[in-house]
N, C-alpha and C positions, 0 to 999 in steps of 0.2 A: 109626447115630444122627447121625455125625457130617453125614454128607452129608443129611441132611434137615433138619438144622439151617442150613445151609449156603442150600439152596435155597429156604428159609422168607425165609431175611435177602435172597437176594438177590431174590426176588418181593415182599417190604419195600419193597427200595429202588425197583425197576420202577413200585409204584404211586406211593410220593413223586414220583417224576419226574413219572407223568402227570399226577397233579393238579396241579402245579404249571405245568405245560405250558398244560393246560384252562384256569388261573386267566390265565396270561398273557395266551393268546387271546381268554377272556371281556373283560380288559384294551383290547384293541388292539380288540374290535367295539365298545366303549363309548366310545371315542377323538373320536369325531365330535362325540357329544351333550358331552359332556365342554368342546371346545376353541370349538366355536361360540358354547356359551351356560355359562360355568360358574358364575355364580351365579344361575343358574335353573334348576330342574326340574321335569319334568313330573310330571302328576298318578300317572301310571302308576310314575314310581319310584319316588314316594314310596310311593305304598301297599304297593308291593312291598320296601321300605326299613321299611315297621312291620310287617310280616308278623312274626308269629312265627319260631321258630329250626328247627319241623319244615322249611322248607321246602329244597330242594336249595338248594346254590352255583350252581349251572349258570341255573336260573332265576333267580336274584337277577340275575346280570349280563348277563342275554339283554338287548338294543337295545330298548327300548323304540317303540312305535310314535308316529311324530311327527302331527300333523295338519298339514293343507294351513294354517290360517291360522297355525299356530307354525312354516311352513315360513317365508313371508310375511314375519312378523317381524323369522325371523333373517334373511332376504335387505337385510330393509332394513335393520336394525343393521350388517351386514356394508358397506351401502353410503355408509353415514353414517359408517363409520370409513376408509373408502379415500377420501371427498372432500378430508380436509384435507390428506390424503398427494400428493393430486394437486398442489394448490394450492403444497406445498412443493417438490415438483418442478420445477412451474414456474416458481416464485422461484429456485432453484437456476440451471434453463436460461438465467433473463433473466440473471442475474449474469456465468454464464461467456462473455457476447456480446463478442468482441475487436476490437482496428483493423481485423482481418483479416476479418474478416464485412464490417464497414463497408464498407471498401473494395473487394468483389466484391460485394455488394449495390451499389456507387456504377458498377460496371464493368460492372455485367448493366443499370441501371437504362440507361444511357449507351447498350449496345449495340442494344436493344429498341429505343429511340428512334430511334437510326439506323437501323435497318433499316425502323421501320413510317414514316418518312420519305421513304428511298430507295425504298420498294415503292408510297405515294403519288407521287411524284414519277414513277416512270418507268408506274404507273398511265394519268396525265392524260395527254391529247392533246396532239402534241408541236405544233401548230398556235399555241396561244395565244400569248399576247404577251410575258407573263414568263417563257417558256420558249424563247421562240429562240434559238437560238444564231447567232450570227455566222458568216459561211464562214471557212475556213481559208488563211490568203493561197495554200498552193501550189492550192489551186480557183480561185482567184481568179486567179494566174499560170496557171495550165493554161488555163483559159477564155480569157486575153489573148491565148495562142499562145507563151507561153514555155516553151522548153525548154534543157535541161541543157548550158551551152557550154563553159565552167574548169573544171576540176576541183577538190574544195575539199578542204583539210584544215582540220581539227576539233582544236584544242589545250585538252585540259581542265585546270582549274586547281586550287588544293593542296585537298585532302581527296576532291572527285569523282571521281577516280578509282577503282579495284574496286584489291583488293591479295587475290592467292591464294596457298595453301602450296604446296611444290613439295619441302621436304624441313621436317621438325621432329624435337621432341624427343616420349618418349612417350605426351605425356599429350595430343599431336595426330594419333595412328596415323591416326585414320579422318575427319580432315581432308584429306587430301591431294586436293589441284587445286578446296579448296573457298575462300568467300570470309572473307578474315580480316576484310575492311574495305570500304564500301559493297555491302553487303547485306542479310540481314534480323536480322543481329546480335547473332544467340541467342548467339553463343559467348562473350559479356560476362557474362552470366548463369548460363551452365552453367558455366562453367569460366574465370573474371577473371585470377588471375595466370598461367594458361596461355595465353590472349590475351595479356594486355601484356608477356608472356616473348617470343614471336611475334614480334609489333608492334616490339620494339626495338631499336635497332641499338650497335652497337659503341663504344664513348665514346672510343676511341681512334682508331678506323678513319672510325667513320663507315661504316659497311658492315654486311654482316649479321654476327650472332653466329658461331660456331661451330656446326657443326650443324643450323643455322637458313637455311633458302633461301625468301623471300616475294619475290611476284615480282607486277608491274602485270598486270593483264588486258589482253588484247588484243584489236584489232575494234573496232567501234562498239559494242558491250557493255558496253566499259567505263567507260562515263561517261555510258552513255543514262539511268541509276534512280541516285540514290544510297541508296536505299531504298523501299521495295515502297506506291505511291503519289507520291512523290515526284521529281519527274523534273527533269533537268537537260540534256542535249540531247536528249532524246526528241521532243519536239513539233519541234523544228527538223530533226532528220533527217527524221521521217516527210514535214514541208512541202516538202523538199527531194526527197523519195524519190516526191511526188506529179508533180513537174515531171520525172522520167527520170535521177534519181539513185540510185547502187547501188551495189556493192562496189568494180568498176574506175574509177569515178571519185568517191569519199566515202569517207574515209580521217581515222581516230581515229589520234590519235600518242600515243597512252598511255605514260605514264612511272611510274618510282616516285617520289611527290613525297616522299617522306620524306627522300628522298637529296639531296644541295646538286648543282646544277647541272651541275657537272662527274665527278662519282661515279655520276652516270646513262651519262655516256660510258665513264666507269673498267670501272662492272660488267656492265652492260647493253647498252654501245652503240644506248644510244637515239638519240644524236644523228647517230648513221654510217646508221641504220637510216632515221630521220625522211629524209635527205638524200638516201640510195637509194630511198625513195619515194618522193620528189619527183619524182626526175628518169625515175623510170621512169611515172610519170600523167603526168608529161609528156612521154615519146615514144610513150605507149601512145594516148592523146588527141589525135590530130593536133598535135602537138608548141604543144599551146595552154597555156600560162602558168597557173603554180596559183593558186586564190586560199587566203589560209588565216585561217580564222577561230580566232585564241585568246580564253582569257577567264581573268580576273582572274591570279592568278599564271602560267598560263601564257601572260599579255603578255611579261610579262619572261622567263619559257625561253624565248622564242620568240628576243626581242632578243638572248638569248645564245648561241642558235643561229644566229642571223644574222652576228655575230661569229667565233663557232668557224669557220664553212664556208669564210670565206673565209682565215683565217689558216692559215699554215704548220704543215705537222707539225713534232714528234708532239702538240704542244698544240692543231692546230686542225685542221682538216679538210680542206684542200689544195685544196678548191676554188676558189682565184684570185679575184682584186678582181670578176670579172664575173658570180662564176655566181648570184649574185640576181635582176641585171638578165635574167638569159638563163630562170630557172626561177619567177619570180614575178613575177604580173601583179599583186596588189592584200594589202594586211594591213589587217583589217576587225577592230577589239579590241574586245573587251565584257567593260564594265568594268575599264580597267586602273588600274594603279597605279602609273603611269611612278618617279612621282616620288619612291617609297618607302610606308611604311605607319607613319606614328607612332608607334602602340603598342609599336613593336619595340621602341625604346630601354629602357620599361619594362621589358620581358622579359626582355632583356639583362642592363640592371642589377640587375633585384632576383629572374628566377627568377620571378615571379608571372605570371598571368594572369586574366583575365575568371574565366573557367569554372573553374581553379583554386581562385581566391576562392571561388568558389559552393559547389565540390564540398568544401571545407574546413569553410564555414559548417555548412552541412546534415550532417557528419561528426561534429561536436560530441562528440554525443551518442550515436552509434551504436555500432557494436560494435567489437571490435579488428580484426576484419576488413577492416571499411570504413576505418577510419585507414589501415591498412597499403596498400586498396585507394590510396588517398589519395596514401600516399609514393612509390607506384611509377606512378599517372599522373603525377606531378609530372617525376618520373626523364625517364618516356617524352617528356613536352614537352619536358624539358632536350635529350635526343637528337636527338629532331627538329627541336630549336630551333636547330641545327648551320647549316641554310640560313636562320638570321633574319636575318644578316650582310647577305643578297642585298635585305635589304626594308628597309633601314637607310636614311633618306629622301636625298636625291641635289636639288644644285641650287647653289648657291650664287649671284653676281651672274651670271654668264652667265643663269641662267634668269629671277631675280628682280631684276633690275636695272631692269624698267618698275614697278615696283609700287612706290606711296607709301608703303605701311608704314616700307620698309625706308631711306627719304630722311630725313635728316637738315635741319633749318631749312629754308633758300630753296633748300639743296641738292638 
């Protein structure tokens, strides 16, 4: 008895479970009509919703059959309630529009422009009138019958020159022999106080840091671009290289400007090196007289080169009162500064600058980064402000003793 009682209850409970089961599932097929449309329903539920109580459960909650134009309906209810969801979306999108859009929207609008520019222009026939270009003097000297007779050197002046790693600190491993300065300057960007860590020399010394070896390029490389469009003796080599000039007679004296005059000879011996090229274009060149063209600051290295060679060691280079007369034929300057550079004294005294100022202004309001970036190009000018000494203006009556300014009354 026992056990038939037993498996009475539990074939009890087996049916509970399934109806319940049955009920959930009838549940879940009604789901649709249910969430689409749920204060409406079809004709068909209803009637089956006032049926009497004979009828099954199972039937009560069978899916009802929908028709094509109540499909219709819901389609379009459903679409008229996703229109305004759209609409706030894209009030959302216009919202979150930042500088940062702007300003590559302003950089794509800018490049588009220049290129359907540049693809007209080199389109058109190069014949027309607004399109000529002028010849290039060394065509114009090549045509005359001029060729390559002195040998020239090329003295570039303070910032044109290229400055590359040659030993750092870790955060330059995969820098090495590349360009810290006159180049295309990314490493300002990627990586700012690992640059001006680089870039800066010893406050005591005047030399490199510790650790730290940055060293001028060499070649006529190093002063042909100081940035990728930008050029600085590139057009004069190349006019040069048209009339029969080339490596053994066209010679770049690259230094490191950052260093004061005589710490180019300390660490580098640039100026023992400058001197030993000289004299070797000039016995290599049928012993013909160099001509040398500098520009802007390297007017003045030049005149202190001229100085050192012939002074005595260990301060000067031991080449005797003649060997100028004996190794150069002509000094052709563009752009110097004999006479000093004004603005020094400001820099001197007060630590500021042009571009300082600017880079201060525009900091304002930036981040803590940019400040900091701030305090340590300031640093870097102070460092390299070591040779502002050399541009501290030069003159007194020996030079200005014809000029009225400086005449007193009938004097």
């Amino acid at each position: 008895m026992d056990s038939s009682i037993f498996l009475s209850f539990i074939n009890h409970i087996k049916n509970l479970i399934n109806e319940s089961f049955d009920k959930m599932a009838a549940m879940f097929r009604f789901r649709k009509l249910y969430f689409l449309e749920p204060n409406k329903c079809s004709e068909t539920a209803l009637k089956t919703l006032n049926k009497p109580s004979n009828i099954d459960e199972k039937q009560l909650f069978q899916t009802p059959k929908v028709d094509k134009k109540d499909e219709k309906s819901l389609s379009n209810v459903e679409k008229d309630k996703e229109k305004p969801k759209k609409k706030s979306d894209n009030k959302k999108h216009a919202k979150e529009w930042r500088r940062m859009d702007t300003c590559c929207w302003l950089i794509g609008y800018f490049c588009t422009t220049w290129g359907v520019l540049m693809l007209m222009l080199n389109s058109l026939p190069s014949n027309l009138l607004f399109l000529r270009v002028p010849e290039a003097p060394g065509v114009v000297l090549k045509r005359e019958g001029l060729t390559a007779l002195h040998p020239v050197v090329l003295v570039p002046g303070i910032v044109t020159g290229g400055l590359e790693l040659w030993e750092g600190k870790p955060c330059a491993e995969d820098l090495f022999r590349k360009r810290l300065w006159a180049g295309s300057f990314t490493e300002i960007f990627r990586r700012p106080k690992c640059w001006l860590e680089h870039l800066s020399l010893d406050n005591e010394t005047g030399l490199d840091p510790p650790g730290i070896r940055v060293r001028a390029v060499p070649g006529l490389v190093a002063a042909d671009y100081f940035a990728p469009g930008y050029f600085v003796w590139a057009v004069l080599i190349e006019n040069l290289a048209k009339i029969g000039y080339e490596g053994k007679n066209l010679h770049m004296a690259a230094y490191d400007w950052r260093l004061s005059f005589q710490n180019t000879e300390v660490r580098d011996q640039s100026l023992s090196r400058m001197r030993s090229r000289i004299e070797q274009m000039y016995a290599s060149n049928g012993y013909k007289k160099v001509v040398v063209v500098p520009h802007s600051m390297g007017v003045i290295y030049f005149l202190h080169f001229l100085k050192w060679v012939e002074s005595p060691p260990p301060m000067g280079g031991g080449g005797g009162p003649g060997w100028c007369a004996k190794h150069i034929k002509a000094i052709m300057n563009i752009g110097p500064a004999f006479l000093g550079v004004p603005k020094t004294v400001s820099n001197i005294l007060s630590a500021e600058g042009k571009y300082i100022a600017y880079i201060r202004l525009t900091t304002l309001t930036s981040s803590k980064s940019s400040i900091l970036f701030l305090f340590r190009a300031r640093e870097l000018k102070n460092v390299w402000g070591q040779k502002q000494y050399e541009y501290i203006g030069r003159g007194g009556w020996g030079v200005y003793e014809t000029m009225n300014a400086f005449k007193c009354g009938n004097g």
